[in-house]
N, C-alpha and C positions, 0 to 999 in steps of 0.2 A: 404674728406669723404672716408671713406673706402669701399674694394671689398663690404663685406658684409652689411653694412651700404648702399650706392649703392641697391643692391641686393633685401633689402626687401624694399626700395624705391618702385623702381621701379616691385617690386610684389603688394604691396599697389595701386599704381597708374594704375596699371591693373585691378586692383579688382571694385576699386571706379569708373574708367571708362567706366566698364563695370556690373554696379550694377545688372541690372534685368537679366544678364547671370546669374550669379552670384547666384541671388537668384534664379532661376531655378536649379543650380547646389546642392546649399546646402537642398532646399525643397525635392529633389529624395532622398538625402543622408539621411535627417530628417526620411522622410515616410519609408526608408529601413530599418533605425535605428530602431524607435517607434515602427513597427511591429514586427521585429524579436526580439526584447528585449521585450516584451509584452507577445510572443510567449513563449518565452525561460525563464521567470520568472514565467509562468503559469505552465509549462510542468515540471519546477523542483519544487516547492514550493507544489503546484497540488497535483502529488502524492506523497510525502513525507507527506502530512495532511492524504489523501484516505487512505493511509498504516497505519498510526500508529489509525484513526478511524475504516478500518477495522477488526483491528485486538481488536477491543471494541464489536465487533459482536461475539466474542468466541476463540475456538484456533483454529490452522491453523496446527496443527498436534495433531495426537493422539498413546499413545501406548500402547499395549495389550501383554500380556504376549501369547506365542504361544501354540497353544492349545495340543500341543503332548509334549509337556514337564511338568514338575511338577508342574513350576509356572502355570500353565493352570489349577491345581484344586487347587492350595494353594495363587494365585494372586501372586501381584509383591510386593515381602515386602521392609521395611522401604530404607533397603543398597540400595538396587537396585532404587527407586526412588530416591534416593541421587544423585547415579552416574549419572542415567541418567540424571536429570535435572542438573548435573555440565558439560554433554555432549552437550547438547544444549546449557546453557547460555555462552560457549564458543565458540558460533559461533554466538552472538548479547545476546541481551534484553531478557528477559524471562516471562513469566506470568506461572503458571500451578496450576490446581487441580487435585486431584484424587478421584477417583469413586471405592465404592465397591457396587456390585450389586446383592442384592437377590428375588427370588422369593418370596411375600409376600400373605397371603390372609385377606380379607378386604369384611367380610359380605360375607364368602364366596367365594368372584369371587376372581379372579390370580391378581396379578399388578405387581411392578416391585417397588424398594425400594431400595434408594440408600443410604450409608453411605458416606458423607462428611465434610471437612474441610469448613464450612460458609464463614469464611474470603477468603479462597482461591478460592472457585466458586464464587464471588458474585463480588472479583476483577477482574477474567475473564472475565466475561461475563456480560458487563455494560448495555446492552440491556434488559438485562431480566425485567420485569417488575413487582414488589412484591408487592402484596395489603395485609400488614397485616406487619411481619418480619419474619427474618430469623430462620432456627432451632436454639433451643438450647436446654439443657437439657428435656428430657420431652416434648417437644414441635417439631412439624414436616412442612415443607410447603412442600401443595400440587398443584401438578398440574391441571393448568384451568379445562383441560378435565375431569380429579377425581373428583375435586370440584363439576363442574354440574353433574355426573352421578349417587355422592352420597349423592348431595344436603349438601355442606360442605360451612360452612362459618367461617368467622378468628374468632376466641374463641371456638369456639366447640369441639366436642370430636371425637377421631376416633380409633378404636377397631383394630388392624394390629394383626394377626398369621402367625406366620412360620411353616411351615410344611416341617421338611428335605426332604420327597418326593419328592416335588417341585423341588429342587435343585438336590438334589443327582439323577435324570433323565438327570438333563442338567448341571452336573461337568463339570467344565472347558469349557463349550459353555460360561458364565458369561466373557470369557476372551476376546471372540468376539462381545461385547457390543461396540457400538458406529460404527460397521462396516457394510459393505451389504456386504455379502457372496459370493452373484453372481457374481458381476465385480470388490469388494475388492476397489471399491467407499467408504473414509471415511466419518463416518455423526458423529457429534460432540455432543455427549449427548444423544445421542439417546436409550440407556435403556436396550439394547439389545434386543429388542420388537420391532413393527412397530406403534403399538397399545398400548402401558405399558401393558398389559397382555400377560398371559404365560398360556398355557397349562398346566395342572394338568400334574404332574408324577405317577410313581407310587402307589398306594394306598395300600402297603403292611402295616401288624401293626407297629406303632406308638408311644412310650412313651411320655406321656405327663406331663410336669413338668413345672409353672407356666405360664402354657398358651403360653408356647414357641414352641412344637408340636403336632401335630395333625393327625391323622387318616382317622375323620371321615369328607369327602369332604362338606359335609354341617357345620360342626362346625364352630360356629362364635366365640368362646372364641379367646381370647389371650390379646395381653399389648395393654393398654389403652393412647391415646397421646393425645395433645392438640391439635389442628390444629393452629400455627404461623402465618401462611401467606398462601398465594394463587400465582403462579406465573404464567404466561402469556407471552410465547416466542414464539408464535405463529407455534411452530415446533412440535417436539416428543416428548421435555422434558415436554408438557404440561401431559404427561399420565403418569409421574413420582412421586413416593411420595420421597420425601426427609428428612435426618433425619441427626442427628453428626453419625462420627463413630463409638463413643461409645457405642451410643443407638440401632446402629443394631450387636457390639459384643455382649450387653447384651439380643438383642429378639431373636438371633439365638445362644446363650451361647457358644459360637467360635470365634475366634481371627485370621484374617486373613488376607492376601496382598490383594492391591486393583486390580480394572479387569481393569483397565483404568487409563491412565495418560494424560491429555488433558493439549496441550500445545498451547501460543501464542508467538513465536519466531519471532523475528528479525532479522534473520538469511538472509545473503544476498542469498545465494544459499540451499534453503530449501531442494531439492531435493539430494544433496550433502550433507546434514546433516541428512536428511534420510538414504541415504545409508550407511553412516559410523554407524550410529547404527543397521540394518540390519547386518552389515556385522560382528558385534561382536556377532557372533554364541552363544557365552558363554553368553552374556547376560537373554538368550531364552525369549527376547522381540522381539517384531516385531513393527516398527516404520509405519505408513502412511498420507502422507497429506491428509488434507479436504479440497476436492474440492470446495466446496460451500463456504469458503472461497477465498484461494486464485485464484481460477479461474479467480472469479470478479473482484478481485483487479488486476490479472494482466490483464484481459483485457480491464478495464479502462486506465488503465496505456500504454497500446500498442496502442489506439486508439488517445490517446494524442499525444504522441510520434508521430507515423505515420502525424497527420493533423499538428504537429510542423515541417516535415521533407518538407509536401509536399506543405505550404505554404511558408517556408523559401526559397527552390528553386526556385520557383516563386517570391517573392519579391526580389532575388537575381539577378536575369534577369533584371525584371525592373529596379531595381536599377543602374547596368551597362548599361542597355539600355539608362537610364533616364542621367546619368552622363557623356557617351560617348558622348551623341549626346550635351549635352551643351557644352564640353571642343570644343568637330567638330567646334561648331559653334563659339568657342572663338577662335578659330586657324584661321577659315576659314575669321575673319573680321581684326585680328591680321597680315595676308600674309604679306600685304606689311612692317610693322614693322621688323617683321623675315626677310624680303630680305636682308633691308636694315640694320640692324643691323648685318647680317651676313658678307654683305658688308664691313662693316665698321671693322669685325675682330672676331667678335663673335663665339666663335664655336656651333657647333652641340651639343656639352653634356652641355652648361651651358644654352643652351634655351631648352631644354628638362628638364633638375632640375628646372628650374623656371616654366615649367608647368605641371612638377608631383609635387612641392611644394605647386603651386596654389589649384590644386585638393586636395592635401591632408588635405592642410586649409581648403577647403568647405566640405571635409569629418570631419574634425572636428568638424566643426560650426555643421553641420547637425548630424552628432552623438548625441554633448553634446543635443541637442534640443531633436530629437527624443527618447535619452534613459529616457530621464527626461519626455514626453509625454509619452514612453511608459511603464514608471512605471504608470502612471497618469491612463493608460488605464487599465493593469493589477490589480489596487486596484480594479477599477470598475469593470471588469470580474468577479472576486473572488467574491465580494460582491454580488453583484446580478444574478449571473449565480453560480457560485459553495457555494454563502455562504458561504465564507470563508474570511479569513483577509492576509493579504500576505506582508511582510517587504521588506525594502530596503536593494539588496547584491550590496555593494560596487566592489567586483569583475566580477561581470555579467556587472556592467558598466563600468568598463574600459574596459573589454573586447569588450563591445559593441561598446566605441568609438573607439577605438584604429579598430576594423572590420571594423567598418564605411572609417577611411581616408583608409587601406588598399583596402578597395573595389573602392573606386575614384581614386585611383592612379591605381589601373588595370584596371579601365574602361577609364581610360585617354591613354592608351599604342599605341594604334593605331592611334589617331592624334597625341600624340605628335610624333610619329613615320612618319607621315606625314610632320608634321612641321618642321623637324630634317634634311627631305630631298630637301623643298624649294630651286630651285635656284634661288641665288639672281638676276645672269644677265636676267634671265626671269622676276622677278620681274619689276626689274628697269626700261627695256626696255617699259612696260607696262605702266608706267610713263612719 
């Protein structure tokens, strides 16, 4: 028979001799395994679903033309939304719409009236909730809040006047839609309003030409729309009347850049992608994230993180706690063996390789068990605590066994480091 032939002989017949060490050694290894591989399949899988669903909640940046430059009273036209959105989807995934926002009146009272692209808000912003459909030609969806103020239901009709007063008071303020002024906190669709109304502007005279301006602050003329749909976001954009681009170039007889580019970016380092668009002065855009956004996401994501770091080091203890003290006690019944085989010629590194090989094997065994338990445990997390469905990574499991025997063969260093130093004449004499 050969050395090695030999070798795992008599590693075998250690094992089997000592079965219920044994499975105490590999049971620590399992529980170490199952938990941090459980752990560590939630905390990756986790948020990568959180991220790409919150970013189903709206965009996570927004950008405005700067209000002391030109694009601040003529918006950010077509090139310049080009570029920008080839700036951002070069740094991940992209979603974006764009917003032109004017002051409208509606029986009267002030609102806030957006010209948009349907297709491109409606993929944004999956949350929103439509009872009726979206704009199209001729047809408008309004906001919950509009809807019950003006008693509006889907098929009806709704009377919108522009009156350039309105606007030409608040030029280039349209650019700061979607922002709070005060602490430069982005809010994502928010109308430029807090409320969808606006203060009357000026009241200077007026030319009136197909019901597109207005004068007289009580006039209820102007263009007649359908009412599409009703929308329900439970935010700001409920005070919102929404309409195509088209339909507010043709009620305000003007052709212009939008006041808002609302973005859902995938971008690993958001705030790095912000500043590279800040810092291209020539753009005379100004980029900023929305907090209500990403806030939440990252602080779900940091809170996982953290309860992954600080249960892992604790089951890493135990684990060498639990593996140390089995190998102690496989050494400490093994003494007299090790005398006498020392006796006999044996040296010191080849009964220490046979008892970081022994550990490594029950770090094995106890691996392969626990990563397989602790996907077992992980589906079941997902499912009934996050709701969520969670696949099998092939690399997270080898990584997991392959940790598993490395954590038994360093929780075995100190007996075998005992065992290494056995004298045999003390041994034998004790015989």
């Amino acid at each position: 028979m050969t050395n090695t032939g030999m070798f795992f002989r008599m590693l075998l017949s250690a094992v089997f001799r000592r079965r219920s060490r044994a499975v105490m050694a590999v049971v620590a290894s399992l529980v170490g395994a199952a938990t941090l591989s459980c752990l560590a399949m939630i905390c990756i899988a986790v948020p990568q679903q959180m991220n790409q669903e919150m970013r189903a909640y709206g965009a996570n940046l927004i950008v405005t033309p700067l209000a002391d430059s030109e694009n601040g009273k003529s918006g950010i036209d077509d090139a310049m939304v080009e570029h920008t959105t080839e700036m951002v989807s070069a740094k991940g995934s992209e979603k974006h719409a764009t917003y032109r926002y004017e002051n409208v009146r509606v029986n009267a009272a002030p609102y806030v009236m957006a010209g948009v692209n349907p297709a491109q808000v409606r993929n944004l912003n999956h949350h929103w909730v439509v009872d009726g459909s979206w704009p199209s030609a001729g047809k408008v969806l309004v906001g919950r809040d509009v809807a019950d103020a003006m008693g509006l239901k889907v098929g009806g009709s709704i009377t919108i006047g522009y009156r350039a007063s309105d606007n030409a008071a608040s030029s280039g303020q349209a650019s700061q839609s979607g922002t709070d002024g005060t602490d430069g906190t982005a809010q994502s669709g928010t109308g430029g309003t807090s409320d969808g109304q606006t203060s009357s502007g000026s009241t200077g005279a007026q030319q009136t030409q197909n019901g597109h301006v207005s004068s007289d602050i009580m006039d209820t003329s102007g263009t007649e729309f359908r009412v599409a749909g009703i929308v329900d976001t439970g935010g700001s954009e409920d005070s919102i009347i929404y309409a195509l681009a088209g339909d507010v170039d043709k009620l305000t007889g003007s052709t212009r850049g939008v006041d808002v580019i609302e973005y859902s970016s995938g971008a690993s380092d958001l705030t790095a992608l912000v500043n590279s668009i800040n810092d291209m002065t020539s753009m005379h855009v100004k980029a900023q994230q929305v907090t209500k956004i990403t806030a939440s996401d990252t602080r779900v994501i940091t809170m996982l993180q953290t309860l992954f770091w600080i249960v892992s080091l604790v089951v890493l203890v135990f684990t060498l706690v639990g593996v140390g003290t089995t190998i102690s006690s496989i050494v400490s019944q093994r003494r007299n063996e090790i005398g006498l085989r020392k006796a006999l010629g044996a040296s010191s590194h080849a009964i220490g390789v046979e008892f970081y090989v022994e550990s490594a094997v029950y770090g094995l065994l106890g691996g392969l068990l626990g990563t397989a338990t602790g996907y077992g445990m992980a589906r079941w997390l997902c499912a009934t605590v996050f709701e969520r469905s969670i696949g099998f990574s092939w690399w997270l499991a080898v990584v997991s066994v392959v940790f598993s025997a490395l954590v038994a063969v360093v929780a075995s260093i100190p007996p075998v480091h005992r065992a290494t130093r056995i004298d045999p004449a003390v041994v034998l004499r004790e015989e």
